[in-house]
C-alpha positions as CSV (number, residue, x, y, z in Angstrom):
1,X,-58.0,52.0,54.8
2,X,-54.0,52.2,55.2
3,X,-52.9,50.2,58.0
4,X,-49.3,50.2,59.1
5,X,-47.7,47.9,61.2
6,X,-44.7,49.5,63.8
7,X,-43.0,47.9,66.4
8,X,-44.0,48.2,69.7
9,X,-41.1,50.6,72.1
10,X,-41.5,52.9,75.2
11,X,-42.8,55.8,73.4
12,X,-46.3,53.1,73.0
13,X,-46.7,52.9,76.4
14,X,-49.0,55.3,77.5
15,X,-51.3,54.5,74.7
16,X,-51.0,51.0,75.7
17,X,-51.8,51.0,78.8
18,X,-55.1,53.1,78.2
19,X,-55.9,50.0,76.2
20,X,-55.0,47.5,78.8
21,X,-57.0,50.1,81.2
22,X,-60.1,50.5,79.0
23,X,-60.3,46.4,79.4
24,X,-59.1,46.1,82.9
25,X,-56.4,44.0,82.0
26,X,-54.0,44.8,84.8
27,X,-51.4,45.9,83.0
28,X,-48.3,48.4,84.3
29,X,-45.7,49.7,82.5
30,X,-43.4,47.2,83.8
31,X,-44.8,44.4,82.0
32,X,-44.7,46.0,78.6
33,X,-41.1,47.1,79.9
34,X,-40.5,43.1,79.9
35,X,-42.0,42.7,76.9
36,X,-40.0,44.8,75.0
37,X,-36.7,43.1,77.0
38,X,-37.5,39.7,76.5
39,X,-38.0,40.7,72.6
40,X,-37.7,44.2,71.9
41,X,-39.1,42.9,67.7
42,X,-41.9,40.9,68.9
43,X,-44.7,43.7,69.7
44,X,-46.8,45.8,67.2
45,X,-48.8,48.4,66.7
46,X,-51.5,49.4,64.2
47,X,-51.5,53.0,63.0
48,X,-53.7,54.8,60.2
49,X,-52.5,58.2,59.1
50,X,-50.3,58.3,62.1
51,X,-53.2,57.8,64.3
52,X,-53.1,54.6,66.9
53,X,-55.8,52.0,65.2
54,X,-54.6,48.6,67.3
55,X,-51.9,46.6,69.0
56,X,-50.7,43.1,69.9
57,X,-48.2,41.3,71.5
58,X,-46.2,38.3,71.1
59,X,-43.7,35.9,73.4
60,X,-41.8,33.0,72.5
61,X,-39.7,30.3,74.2
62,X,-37.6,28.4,71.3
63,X,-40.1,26.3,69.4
64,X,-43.1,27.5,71.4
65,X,-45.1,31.0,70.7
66,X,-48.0,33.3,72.7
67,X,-50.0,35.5,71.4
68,X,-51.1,38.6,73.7
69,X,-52.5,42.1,74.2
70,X,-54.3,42.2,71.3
71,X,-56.5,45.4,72.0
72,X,-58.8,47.6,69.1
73,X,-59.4,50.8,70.0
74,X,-63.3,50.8,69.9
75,X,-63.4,53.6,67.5
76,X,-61.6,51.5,64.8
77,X,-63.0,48.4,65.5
78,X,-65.5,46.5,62.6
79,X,-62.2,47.4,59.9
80,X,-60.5,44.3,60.0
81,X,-57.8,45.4,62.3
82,X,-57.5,43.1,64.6
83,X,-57.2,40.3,61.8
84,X,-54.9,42.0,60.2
85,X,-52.4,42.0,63.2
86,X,-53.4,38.4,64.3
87,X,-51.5,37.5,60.9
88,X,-48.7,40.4,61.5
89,X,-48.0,38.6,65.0
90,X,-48.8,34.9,63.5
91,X,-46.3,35.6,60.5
92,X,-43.2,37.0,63.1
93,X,-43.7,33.9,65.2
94,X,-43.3,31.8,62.1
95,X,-40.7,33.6,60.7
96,X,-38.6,32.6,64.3
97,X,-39.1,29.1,63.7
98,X,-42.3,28.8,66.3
99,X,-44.0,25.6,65.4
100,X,-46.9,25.6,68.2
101,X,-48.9,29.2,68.8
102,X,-50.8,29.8,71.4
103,X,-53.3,32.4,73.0
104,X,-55.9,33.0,76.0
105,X,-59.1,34.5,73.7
106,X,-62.0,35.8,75.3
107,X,-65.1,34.7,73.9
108,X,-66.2,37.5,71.5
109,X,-62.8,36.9,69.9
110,X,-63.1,33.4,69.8
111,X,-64.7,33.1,66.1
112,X,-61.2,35.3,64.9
113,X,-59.4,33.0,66.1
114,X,-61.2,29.9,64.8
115,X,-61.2,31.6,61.5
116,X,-57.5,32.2,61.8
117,X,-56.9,28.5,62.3
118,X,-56.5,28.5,66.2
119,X,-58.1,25.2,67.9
120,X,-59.9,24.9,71.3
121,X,-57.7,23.5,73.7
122,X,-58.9,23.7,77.3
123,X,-60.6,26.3,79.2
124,X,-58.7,29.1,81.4
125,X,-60.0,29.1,84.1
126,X,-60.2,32.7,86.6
127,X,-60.7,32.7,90.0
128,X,-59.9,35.7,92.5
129,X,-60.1,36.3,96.4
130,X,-61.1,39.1,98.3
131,X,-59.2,40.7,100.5
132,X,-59.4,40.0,104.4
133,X,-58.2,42.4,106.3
134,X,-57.7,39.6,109.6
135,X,-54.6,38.8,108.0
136,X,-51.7,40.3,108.9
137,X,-49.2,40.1,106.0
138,X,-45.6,39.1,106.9
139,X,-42.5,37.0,104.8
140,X,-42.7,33.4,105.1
141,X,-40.5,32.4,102.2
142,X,-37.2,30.5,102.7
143,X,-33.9,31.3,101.0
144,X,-35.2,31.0,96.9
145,X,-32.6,30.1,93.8
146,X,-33.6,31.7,90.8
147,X,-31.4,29.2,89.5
148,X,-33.0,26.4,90.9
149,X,-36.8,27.8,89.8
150,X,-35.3,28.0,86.2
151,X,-33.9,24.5,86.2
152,X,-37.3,22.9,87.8
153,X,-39.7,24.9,85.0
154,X,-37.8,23.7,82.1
155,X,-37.7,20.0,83.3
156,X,-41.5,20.0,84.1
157,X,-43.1,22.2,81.4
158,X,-40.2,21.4,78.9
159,X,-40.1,24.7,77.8
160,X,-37.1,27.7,78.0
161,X,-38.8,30.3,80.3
162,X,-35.5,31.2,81.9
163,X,-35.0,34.7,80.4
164,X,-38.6,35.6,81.4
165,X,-38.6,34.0,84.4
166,X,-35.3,35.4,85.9
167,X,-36.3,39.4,84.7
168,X,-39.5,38.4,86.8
169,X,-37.3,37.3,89.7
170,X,-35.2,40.3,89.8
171,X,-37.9,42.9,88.9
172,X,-40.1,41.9,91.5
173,X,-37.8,39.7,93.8
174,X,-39.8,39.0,97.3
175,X,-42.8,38.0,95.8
176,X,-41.3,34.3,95.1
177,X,-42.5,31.6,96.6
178,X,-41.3,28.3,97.1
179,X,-41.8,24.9,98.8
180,X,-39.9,22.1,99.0
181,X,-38.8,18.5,101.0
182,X,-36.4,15.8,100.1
183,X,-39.2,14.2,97.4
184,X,-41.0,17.4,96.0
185,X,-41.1,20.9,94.8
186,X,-42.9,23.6,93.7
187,X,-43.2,27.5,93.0
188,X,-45.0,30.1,92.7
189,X,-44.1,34.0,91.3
190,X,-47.3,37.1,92.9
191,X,-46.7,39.9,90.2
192,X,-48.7,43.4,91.4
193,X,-51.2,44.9,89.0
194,X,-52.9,48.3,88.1
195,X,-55.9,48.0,90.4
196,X,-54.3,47.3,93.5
197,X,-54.3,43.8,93.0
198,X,-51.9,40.9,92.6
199,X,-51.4,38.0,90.5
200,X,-50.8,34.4,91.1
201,X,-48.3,32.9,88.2
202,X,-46.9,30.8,87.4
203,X,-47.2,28.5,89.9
204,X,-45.5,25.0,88.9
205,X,-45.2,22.1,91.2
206,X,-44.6,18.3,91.3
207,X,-48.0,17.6,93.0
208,X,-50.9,19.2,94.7
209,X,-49.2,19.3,98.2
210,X,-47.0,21.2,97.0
211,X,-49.3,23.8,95.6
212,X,-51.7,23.6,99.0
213,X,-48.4,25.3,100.9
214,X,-47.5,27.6,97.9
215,X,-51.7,29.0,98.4
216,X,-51.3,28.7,102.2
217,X,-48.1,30.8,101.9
218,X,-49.2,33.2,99.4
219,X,-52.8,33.9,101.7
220,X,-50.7,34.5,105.1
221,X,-48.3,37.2,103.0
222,X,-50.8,38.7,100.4
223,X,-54.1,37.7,101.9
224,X,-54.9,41.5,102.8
225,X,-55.3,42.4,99.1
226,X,-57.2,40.8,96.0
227,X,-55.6,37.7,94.7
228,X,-56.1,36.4,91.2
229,X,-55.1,33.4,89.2
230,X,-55.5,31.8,86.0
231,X,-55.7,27.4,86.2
232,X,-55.8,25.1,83.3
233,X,-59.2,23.1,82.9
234,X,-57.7,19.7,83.6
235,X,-56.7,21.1,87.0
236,X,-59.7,20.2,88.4
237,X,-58.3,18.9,92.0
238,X,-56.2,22.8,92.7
239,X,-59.8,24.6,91.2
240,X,-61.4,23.0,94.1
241,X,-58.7,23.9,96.4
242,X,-58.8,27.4,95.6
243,X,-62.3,27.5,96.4
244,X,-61.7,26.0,100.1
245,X,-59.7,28.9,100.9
246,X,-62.1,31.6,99.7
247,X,-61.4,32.0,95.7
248,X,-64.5,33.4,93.6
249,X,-64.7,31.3,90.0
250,X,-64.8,34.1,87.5
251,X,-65.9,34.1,83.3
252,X,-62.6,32.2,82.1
253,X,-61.3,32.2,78.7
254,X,-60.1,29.7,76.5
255,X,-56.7,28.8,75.7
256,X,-56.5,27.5,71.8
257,X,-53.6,26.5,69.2
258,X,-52.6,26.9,65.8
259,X,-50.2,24.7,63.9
260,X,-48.7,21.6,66.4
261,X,-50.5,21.2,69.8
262,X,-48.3,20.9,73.0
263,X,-48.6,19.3,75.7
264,X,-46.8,20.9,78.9
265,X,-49.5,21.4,81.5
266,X,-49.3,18.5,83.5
267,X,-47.6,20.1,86.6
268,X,-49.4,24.1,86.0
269,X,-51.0,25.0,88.5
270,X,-51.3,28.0,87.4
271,X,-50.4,30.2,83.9
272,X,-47.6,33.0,83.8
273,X,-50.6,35.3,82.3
274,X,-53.0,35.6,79.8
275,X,-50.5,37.5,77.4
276,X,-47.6,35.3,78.0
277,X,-48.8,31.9,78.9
């Protein structure tokens, strides 16, 4: 079989998102649109005689990598596809001096990824809330800096997200939260998704007070819809906090490494998104 590898651009798109459909990902064209901004050479897809056979994406923050969106059609899975563009995405990361890959795999894909190299790291933890209809929605948030969000990210997580973080911001700009006082901080971005739901992430804060208001907040504005988030294992303390206030735990995934393991989770409440981190 003659697989060739193309990148990703806006003529993909609708083939995309009936992959991300088929697997009730969420996706809209807007975050592929991102994708392709943040690194318009950093997204594939598989063809065979001109005929879509796979695709996958890929993010990276200076030293740091993701790995995302990798979807087989189901009539071309069991061909090796989906290994194949595991390396192609694993090789362009590389190439761009990444020295720490990661990715959210869902279980069936976890022995790929083992085979690939990748190593268990934590579980990804899903929750989601549904929606109650005794709320009245209505904007809460005080005057929000961009700027300031950027700054705060990179000094708690240590990574460069500011690219991806202000497109966010000014794609989507009144779904930001943020809480602060003279000793903490914290934030949290609400991205809509195909399904009529939204998205929690990321949310990063110095502590868990901080992250009570930012859920508080986010329930009295989006509360009348379904709300879903993604939390790294070791959060134990905001997993049971999210279950005070009505979240559902749902089958998580697990987030795994290849090469150097990093550390940055300490102050994650919750992840950007399983195809960006």
């Amino acid at each position: 079989m003659n697989i060739k590898f193309s990148i990703m651009t806006s003529d993909d798109f609708d083939f995309t998102l009936r992959m991300t459909d088929s697997e009730k990902w969420g996706y809209l064209r807007a975050d592929f649109e991102r994708h392709i901004e943040f690194d318009p050479q950093g997204c594939f897809i598989a063809r065979s005689d001109n005929e879509y056979a796979g695709m996958i994406t890929t993010t990276s923050y200076n030293h740091y990598g993701f790995i995302g969106g990798l979807i087989v059609p189901r009539e071309w899975r069991g061909h090796g596809i989906g290994e194949k563009l595991m390396l192609h995405g694993i090789d362009y990361l590389r190439g761009k001096g990444v020295t720490s890959i990661e990715l959210d795999g869902v279980f069936p894909a976890v022995p790929l990824y083992r085979k690939l190299g990748f190593r268990d790291k934590y579980l990804s933890l899903r929750f989601g809330r549904d929606p109650d209809n005794n709320i009245k929605p209505g904007n809460i948030q005080p005057s929000i800096s961009i700027n300031d969000i950027i700054k705060f990210d990179k000094r708690k997580t240590g990574l460069d997200r500011s690219r991806l973080l202000r497109g966010l911001y000014e794609q989507i700009p009144d779904s930001a939260f943020i809480d602060k006082n003279d000793n903490s901080f914290g934030y949290a971005i609400i991205k809509p998704c195909a399904g009529n739901y939204s998205l929690i992430g990321p949310m990063v804060c110095d502590n868990l007070k901080n992250a009570e208001n930012l859920v508080t907040a986010i329930i009295q504005k989006y509360g009348n819809r379904i709300l879903t988030i993604g939390v790294p294992e070791k959060n134990k303390d905001f997993s049971d906090l999210l279950i005070k206030n009505g979240f559902i735990y749902n089958l998580p995934s697990l987030r795994m490494y290849l090469d150097e393991m990093v550390e940055y989770e300490d102050f994650i409440y919750a992840i950007l998104s399983a195809g960006q981190g």
